[in-house]
HTML snippet that shows the backbone in 3Dmol.js (N, CA, C, O; Angstrom):
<script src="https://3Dmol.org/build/3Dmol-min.js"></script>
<div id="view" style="width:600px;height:400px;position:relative"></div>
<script>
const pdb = `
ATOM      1  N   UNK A   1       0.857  -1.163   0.000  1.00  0.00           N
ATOM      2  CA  UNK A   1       0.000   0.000   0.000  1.00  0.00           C
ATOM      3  C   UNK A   1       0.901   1.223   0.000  1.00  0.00           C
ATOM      4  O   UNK A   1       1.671   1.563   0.899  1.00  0.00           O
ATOM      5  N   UNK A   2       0.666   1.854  -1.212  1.00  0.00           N
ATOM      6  CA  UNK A   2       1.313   3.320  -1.004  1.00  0.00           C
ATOM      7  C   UNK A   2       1.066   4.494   0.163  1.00  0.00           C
ATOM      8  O   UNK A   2       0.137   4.584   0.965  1.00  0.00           O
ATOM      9  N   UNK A   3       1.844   5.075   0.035  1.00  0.00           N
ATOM     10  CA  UNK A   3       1.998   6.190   1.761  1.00  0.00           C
ATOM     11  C   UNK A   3       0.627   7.086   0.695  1.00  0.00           C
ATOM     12  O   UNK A   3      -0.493   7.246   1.181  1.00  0.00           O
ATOM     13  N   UNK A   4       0.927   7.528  -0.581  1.00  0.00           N
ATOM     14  CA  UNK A   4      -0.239   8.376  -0.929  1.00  0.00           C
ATOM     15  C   UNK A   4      -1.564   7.933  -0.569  1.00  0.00           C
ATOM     16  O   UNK A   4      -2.322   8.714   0.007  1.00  0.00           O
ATOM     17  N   UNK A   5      -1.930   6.717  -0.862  1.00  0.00           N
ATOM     18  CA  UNK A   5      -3.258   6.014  -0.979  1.00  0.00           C
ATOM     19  C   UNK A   5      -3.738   6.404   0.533  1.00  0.00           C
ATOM     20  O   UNK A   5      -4.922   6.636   0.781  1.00  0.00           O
ATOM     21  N   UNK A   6      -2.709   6.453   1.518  1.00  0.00           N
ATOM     22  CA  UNK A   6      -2.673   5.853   3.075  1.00  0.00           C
ATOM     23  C   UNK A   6      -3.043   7.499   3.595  1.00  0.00           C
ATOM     24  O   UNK A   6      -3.550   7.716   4.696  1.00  0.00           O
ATOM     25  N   UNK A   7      -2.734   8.480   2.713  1.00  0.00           N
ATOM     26  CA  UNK A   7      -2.991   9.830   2.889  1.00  0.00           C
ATOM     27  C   UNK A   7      -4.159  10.073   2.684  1.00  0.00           C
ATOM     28  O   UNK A   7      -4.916  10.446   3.580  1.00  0.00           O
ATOM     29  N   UNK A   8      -4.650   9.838   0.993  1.00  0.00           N
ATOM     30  CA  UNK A   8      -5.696  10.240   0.140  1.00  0.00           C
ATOM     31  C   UNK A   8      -6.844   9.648   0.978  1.00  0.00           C
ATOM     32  O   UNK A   8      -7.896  10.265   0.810  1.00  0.00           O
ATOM     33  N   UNK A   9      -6.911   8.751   1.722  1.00  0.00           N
ATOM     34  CA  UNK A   9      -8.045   8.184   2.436  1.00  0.00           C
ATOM     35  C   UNK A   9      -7.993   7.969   4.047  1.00  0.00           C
ATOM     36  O   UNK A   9      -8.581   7.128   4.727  1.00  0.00           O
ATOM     37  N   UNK A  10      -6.754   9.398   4.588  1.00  0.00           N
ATOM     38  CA  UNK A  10      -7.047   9.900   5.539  1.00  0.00           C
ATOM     39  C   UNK A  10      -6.816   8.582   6.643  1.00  0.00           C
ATOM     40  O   UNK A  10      -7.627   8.538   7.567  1.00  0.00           O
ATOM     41  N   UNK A  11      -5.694   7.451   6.591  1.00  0.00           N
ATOM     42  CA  UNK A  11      -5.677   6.900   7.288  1.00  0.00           C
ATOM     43  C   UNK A  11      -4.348   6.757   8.026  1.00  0.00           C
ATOM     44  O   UNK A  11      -4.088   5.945   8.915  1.00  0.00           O
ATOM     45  N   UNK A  12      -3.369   7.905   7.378  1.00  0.00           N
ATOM     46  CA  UNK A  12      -2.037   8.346   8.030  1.00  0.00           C
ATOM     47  C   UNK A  12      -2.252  10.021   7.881  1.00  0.00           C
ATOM     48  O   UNK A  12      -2.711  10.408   6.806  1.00  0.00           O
ATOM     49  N   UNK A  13      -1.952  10.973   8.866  1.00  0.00           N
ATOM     50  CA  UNK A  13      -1.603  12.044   8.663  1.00  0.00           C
ATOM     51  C   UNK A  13      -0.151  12.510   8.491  1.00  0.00           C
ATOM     52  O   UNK A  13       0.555  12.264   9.469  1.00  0.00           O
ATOM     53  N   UNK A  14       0.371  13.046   7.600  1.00  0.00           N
ATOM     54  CA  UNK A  14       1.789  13.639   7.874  1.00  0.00           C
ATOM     55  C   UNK A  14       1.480  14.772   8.945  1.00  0.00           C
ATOM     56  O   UNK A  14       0.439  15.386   9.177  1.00  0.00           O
ATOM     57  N   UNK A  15       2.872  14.843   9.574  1.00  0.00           N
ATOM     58  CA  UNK A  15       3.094  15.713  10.690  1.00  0.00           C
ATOM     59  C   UNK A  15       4.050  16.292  10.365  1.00  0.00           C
ATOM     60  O   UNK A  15       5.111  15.674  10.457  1.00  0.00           O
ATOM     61  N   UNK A  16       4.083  17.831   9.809  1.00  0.00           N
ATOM     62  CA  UNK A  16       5.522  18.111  10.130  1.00  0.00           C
ATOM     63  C   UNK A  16       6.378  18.913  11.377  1.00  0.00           C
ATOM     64  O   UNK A  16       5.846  19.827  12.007  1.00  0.00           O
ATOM     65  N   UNK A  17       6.907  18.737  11.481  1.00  0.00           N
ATOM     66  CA  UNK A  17       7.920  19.144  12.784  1.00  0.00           C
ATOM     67  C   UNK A  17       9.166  19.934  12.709  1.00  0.00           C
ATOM     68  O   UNK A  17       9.336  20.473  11.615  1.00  0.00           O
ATOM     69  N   UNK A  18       9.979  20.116  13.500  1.00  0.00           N
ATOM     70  CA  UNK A  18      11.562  20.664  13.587  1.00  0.00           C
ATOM     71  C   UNK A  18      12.081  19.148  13.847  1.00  0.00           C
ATOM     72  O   UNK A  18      11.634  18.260  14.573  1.00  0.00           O
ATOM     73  N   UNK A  19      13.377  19.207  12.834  1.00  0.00           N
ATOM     74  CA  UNK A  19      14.498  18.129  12.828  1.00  0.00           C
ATOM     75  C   UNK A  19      15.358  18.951  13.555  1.00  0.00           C
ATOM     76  O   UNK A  19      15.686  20.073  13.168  1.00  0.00           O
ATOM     77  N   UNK A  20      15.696  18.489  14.485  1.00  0.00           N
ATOM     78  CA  UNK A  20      16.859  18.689  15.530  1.00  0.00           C
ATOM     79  C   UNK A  20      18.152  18.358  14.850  1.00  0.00           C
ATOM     80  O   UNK A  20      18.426  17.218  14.478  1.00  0.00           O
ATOM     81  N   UNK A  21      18.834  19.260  14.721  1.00  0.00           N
ATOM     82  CA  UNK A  21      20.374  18.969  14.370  1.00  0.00           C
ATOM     83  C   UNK A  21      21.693  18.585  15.945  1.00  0.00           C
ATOM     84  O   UNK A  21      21.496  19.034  17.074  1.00  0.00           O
ATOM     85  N   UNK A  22      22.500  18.002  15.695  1.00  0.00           N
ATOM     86  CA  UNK A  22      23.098  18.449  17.394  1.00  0.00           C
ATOM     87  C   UNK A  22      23.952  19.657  17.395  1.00  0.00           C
ATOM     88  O   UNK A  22      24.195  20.147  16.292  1.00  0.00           O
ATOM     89  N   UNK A  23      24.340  20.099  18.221  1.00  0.00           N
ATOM     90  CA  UNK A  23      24.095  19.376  19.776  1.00  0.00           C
ATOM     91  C   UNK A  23      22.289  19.759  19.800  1.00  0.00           C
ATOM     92  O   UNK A  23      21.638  20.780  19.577  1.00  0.00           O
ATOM     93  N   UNK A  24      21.883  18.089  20.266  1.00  0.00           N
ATOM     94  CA  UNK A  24      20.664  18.070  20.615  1.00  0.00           C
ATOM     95  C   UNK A  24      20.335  18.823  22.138  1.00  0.00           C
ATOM     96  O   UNK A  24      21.259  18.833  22.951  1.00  0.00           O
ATOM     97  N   UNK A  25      19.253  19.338  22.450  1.00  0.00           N
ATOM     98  CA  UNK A  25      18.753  19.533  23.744  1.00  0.00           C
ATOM     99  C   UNK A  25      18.823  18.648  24.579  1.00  0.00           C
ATOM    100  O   UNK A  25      19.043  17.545  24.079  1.00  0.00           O
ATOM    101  N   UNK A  26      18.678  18.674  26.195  1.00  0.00           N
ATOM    102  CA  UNK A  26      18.974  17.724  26.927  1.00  0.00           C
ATOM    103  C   UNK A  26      18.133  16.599  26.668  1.00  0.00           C
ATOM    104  O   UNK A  26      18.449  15.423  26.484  1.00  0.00           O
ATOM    105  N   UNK A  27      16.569  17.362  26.690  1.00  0.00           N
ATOM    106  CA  UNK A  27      14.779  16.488  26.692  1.00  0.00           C
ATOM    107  C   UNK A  27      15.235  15.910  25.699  1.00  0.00           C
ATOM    108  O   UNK A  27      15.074  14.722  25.976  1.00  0.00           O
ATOM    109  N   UNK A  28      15.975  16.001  24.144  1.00  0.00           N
ATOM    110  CA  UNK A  28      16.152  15.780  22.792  1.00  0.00           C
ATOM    111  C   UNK A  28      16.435  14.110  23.097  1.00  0.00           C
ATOM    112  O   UNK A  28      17.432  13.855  23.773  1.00  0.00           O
ATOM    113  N   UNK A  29      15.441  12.771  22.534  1.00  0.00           N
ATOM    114  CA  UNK A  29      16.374  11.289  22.255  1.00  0.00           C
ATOM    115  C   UNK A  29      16.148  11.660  21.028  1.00  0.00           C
ATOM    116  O   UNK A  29      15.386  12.544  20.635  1.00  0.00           O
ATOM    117  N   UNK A  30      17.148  10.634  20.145  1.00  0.00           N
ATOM    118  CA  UNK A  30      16.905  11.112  18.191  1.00  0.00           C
ATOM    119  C   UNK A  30      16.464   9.249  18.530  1.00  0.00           C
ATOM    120  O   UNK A  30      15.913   8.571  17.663  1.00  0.00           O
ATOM    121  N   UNK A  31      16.840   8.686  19.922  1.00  0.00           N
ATOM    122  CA  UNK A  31      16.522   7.558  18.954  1.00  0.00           C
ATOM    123  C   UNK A  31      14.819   6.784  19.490  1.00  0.00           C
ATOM    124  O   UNK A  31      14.341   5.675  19.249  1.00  0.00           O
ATOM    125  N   UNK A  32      14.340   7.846  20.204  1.00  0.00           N
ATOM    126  CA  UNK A  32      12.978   7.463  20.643  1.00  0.00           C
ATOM    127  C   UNK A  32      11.850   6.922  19.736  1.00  0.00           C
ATOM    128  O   UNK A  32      10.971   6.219  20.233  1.00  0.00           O
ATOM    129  N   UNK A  33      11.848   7.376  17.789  1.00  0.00           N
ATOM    130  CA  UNK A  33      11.235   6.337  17.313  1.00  0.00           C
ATOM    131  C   UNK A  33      11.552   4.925  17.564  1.00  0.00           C
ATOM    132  O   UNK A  33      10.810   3.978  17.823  1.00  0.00           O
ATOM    133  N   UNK A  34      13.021   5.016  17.407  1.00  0.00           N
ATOM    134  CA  UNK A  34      13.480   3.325  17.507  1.00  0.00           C
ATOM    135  C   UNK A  34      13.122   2.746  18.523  1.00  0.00           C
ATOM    136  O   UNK A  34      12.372   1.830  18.187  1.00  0.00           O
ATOM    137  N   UNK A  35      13.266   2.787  19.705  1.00  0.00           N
ATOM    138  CA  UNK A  35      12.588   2.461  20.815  1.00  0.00           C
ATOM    139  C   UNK A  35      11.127   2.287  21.182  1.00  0.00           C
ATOM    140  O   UNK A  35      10.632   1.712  22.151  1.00  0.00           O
ATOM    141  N   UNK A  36      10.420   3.080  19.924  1.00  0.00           N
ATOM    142  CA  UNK A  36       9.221   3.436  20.832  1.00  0.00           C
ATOM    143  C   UNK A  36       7.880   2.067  20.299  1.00  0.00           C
ATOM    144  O   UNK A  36       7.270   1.842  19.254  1.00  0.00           O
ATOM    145  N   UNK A  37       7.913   1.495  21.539  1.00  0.00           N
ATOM    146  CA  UNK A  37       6.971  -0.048  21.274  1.00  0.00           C
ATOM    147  C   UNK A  37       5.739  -0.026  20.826  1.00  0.00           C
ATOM    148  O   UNK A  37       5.165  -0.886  20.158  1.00  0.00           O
ATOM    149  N   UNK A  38       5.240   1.262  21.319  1.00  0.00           N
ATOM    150  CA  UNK A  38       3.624   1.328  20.978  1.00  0.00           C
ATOM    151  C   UNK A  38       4.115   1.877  19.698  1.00  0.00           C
ATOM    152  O   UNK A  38       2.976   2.222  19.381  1.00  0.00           O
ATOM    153  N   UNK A  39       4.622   2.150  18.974  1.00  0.00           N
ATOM    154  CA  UNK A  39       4.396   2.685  17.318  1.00  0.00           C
ATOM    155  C   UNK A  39       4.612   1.283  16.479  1.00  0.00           C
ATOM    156  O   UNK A  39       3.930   1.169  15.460  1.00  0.00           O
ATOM    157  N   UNK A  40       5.746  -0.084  16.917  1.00  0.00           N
ATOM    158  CA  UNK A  40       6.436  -0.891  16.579  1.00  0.00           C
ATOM    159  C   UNK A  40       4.928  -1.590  16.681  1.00  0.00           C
ATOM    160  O   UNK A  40       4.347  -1.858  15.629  1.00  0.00           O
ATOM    161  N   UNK A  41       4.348  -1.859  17.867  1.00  0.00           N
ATOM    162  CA  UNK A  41       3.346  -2.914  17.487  1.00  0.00           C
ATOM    163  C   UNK A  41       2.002  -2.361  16.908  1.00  0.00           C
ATOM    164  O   UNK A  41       1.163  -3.191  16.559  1.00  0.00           O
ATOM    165  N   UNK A  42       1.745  -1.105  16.785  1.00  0.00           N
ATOM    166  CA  UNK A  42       0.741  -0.783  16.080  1.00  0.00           C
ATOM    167  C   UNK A  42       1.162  -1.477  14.423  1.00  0.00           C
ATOM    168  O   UNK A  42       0.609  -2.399  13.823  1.00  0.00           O
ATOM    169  N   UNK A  43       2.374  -0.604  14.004  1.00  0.00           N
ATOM    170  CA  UNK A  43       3.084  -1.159  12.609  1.00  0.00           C
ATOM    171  C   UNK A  43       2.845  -2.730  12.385  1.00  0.00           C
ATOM    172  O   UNK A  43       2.569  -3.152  11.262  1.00  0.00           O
ATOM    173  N   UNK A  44       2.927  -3.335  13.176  1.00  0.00           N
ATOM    174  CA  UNK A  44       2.781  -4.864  12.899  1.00  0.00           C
ATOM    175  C   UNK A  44       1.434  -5.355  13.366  1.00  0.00           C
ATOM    176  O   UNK A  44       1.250  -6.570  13.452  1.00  0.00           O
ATOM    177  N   UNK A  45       0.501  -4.520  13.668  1.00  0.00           N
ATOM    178  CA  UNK A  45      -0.746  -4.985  13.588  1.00  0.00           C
ATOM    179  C   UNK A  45      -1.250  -4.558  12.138  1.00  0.00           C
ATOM    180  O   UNK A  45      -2.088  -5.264  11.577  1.00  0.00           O
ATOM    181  N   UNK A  46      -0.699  -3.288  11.457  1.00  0.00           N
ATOM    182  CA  UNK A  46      -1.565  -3.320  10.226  1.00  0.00           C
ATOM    183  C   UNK A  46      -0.623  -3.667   8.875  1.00  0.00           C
ATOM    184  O   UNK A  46      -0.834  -3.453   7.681  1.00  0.00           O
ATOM    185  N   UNK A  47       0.599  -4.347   9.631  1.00  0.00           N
ATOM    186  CA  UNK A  47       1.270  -5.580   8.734  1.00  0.00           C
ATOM    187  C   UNK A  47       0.671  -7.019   8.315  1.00  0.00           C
ATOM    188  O   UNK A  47       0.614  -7.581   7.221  1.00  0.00           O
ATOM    189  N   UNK A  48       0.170  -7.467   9.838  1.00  0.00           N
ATOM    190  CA  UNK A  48      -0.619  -8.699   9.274  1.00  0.00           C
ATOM    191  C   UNK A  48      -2.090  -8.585   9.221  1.00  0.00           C
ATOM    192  O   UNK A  48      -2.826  -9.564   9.342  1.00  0.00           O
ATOM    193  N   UNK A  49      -2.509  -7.385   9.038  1.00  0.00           N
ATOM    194  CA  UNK A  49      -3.933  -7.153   8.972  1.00  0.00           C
ATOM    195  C   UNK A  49      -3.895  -6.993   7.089  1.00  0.00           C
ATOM    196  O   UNK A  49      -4.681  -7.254   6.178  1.00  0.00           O
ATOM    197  N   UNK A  50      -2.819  -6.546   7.175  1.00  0.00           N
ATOM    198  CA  UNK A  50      -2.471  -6.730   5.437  1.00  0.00           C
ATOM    199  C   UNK A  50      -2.939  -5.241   4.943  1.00  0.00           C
ATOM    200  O   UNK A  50      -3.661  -5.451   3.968  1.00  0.00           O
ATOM    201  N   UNK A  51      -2.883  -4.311   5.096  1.00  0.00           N
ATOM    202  CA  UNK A  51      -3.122  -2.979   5.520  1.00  0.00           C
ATOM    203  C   UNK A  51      -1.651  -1.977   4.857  1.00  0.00           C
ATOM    204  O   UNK A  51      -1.745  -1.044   4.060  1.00  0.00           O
ATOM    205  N   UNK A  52      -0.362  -2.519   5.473  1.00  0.00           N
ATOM    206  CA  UNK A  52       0.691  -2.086   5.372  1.00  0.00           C
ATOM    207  C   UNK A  52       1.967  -3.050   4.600  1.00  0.00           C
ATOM    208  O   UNK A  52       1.674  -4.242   4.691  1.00  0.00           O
ATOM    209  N   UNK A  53       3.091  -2.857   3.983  1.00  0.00           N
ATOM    210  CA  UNK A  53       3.766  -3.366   3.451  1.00  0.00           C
ATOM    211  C   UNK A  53       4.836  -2.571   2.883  1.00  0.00           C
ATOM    212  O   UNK A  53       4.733  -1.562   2.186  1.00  0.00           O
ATOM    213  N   UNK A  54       5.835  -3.147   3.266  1.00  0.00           N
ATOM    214  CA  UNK A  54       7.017  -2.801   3.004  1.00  0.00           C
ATOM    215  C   UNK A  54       7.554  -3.285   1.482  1.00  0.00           C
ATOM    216  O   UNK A  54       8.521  -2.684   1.014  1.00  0.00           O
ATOM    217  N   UNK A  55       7.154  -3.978   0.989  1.00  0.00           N
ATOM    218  CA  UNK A  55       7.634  -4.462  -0.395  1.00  0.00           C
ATOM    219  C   UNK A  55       7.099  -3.315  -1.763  1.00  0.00           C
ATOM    220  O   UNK A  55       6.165  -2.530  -1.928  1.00  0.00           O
ATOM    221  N   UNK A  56       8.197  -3.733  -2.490  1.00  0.00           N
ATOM    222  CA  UNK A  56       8.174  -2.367  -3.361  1.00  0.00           C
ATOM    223  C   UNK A  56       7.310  -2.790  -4.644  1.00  0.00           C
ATOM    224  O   UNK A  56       7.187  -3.864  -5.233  1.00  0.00           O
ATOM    225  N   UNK A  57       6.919  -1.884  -4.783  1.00  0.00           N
ATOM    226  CA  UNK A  57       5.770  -2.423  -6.143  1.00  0.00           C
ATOM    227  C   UNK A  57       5.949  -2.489  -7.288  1.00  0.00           C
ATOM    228  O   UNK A  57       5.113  -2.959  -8.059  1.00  0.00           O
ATOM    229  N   UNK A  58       7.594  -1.824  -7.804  1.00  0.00           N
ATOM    230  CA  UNK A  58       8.659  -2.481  -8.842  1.00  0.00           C
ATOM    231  C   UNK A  58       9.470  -2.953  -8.750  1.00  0.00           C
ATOM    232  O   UNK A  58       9.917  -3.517  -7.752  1.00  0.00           O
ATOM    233  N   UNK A  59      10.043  -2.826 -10.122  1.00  0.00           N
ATOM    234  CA  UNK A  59      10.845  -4.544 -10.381  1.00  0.00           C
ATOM    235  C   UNK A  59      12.095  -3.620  -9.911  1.00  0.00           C
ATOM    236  O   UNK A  59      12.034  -2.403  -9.739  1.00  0.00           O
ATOM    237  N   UNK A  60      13.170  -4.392  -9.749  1.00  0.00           N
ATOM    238  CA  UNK A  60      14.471  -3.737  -9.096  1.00  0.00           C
ATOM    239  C   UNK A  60      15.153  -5.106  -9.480  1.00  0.00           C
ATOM    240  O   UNK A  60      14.485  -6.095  -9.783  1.00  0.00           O
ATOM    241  N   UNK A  61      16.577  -5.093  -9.444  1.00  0.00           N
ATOM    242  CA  UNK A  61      17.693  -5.875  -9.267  1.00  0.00           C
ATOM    243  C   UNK A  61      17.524  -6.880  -8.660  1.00  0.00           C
ATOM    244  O   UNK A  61      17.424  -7.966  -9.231  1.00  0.00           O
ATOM    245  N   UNK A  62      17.443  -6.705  -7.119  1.00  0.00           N
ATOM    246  CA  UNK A  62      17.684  -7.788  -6.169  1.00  0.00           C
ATOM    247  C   UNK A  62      16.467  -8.484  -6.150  1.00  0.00           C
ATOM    248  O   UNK A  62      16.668  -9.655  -5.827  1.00  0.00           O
ATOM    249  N   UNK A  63      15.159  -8.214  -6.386  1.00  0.00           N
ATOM    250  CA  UNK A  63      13.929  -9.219  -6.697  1.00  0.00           C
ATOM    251  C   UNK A  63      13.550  -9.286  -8.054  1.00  0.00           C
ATOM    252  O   UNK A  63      12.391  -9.634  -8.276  1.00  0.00           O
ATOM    253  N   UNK A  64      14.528  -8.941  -9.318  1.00  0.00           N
ATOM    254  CA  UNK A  64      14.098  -9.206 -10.206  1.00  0.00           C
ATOM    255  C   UNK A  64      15.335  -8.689 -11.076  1.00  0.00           C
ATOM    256  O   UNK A  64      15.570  -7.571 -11.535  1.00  0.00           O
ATOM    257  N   UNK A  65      16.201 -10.160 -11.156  1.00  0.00           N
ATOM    258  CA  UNK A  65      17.381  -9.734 -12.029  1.00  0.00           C
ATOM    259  C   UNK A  65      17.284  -9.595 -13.086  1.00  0.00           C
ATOM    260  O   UNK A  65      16.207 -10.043 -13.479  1.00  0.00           O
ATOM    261  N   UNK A  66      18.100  -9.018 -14.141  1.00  0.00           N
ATOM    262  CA  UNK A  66      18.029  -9.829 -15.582  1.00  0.00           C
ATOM    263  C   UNK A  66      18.423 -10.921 -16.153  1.00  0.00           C
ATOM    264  O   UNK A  66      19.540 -11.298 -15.798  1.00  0.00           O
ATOM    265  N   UNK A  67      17.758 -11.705 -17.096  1.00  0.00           N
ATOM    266  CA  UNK A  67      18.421 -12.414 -17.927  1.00  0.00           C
ATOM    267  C   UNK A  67      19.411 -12.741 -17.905  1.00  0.00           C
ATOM    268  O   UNK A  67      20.118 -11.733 -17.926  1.00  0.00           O
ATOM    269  N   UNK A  68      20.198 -13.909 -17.861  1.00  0.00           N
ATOM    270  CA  UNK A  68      21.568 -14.296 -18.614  1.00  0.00           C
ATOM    271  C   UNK A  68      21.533 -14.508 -19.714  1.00  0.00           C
ATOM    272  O   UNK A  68      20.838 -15.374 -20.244  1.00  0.00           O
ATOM    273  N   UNK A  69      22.700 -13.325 -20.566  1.00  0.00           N
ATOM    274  CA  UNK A  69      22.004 -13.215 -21.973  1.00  0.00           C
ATOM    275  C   UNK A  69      23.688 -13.826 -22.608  1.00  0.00           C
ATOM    276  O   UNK A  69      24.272 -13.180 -23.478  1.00  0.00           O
ATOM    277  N   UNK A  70      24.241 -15.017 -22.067  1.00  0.00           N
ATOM    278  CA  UNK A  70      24.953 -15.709 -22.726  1.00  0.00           C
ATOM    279  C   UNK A  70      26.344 -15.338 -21.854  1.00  0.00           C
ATOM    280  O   UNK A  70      26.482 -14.916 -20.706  1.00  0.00           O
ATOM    281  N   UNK A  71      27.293 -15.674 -22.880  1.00  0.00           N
ATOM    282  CA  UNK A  71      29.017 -15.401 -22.289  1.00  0.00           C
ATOM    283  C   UNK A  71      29.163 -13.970 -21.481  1.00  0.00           C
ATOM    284  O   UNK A  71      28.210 -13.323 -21.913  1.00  0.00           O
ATOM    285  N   UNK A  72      29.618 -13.434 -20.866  1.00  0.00           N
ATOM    286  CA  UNK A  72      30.101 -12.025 -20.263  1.00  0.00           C
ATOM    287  C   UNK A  72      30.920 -11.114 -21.138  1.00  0.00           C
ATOM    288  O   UNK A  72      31.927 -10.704 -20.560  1.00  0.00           O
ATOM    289  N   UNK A  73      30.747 -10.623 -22.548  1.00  0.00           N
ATOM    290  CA  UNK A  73      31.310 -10.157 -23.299  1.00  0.00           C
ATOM    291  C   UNK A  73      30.923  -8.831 -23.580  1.00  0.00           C
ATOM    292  O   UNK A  73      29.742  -8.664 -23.886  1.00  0.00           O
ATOM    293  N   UNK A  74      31.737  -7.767 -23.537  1.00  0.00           N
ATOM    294  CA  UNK A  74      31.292  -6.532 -24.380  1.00  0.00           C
ATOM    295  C   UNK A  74      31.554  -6.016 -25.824  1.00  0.00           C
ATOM    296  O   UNK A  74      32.714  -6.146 -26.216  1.00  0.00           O
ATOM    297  N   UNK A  75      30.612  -5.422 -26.719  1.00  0.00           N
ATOM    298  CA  UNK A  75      30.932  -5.296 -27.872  1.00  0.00           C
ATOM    299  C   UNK A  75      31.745  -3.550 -27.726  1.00  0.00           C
ATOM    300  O   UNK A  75      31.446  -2.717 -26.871  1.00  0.00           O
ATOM    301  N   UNK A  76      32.643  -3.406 -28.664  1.00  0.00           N
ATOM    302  CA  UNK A  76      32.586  -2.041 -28.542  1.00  0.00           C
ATOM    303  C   UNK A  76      32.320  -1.561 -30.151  1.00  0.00           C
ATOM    304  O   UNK A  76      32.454  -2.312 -31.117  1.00  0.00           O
ATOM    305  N   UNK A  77      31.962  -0.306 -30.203  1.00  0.00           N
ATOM    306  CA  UNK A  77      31.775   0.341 -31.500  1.00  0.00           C
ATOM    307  C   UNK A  77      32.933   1.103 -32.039  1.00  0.00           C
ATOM    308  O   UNK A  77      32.844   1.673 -33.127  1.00  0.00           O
TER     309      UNK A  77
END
`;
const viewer = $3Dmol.createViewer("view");
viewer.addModel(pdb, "pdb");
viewer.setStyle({}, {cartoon: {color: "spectrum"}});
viewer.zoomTo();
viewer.render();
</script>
């Protein structure tokens, strides 16, 4: 599910804020998302509710190589 879709139907709000550069303030953690459990298990309730997803919705390299299109050779012109 795209972050737009997740907007357009009002079921994430963006927030914007001040990014703290350092020296941070004392109150300042930078790493309190990481820590913070109630955001972690909300995220994984509307992971397996099937709601949310991290997988990308194109093709890329690492889930979708190309072809082996024979010997490893380059032509030049």
């Amino acid at each position: 599910m795209k972050t737009s879709y997740l907007v357009a139907n009002q079921m994430v709000v963006i927030s914007l804020g001040k990014i703290y550069q350092p020296p941070f303030p004392k109150w300042y953690n930078p790493d309190a998302t990481e820590q913070c459990m109630a955001l972690k298990r909300k995220v994984q309730s509307l992971i397996e509710a099937g709601w949310m997803t991290f997988l990308e919705d194109q093709p890329n390299i690492k889930t979708n190589p190309l072809a082996n299109h024979g010997r490893g050779a380059v032509n030049v012109v």
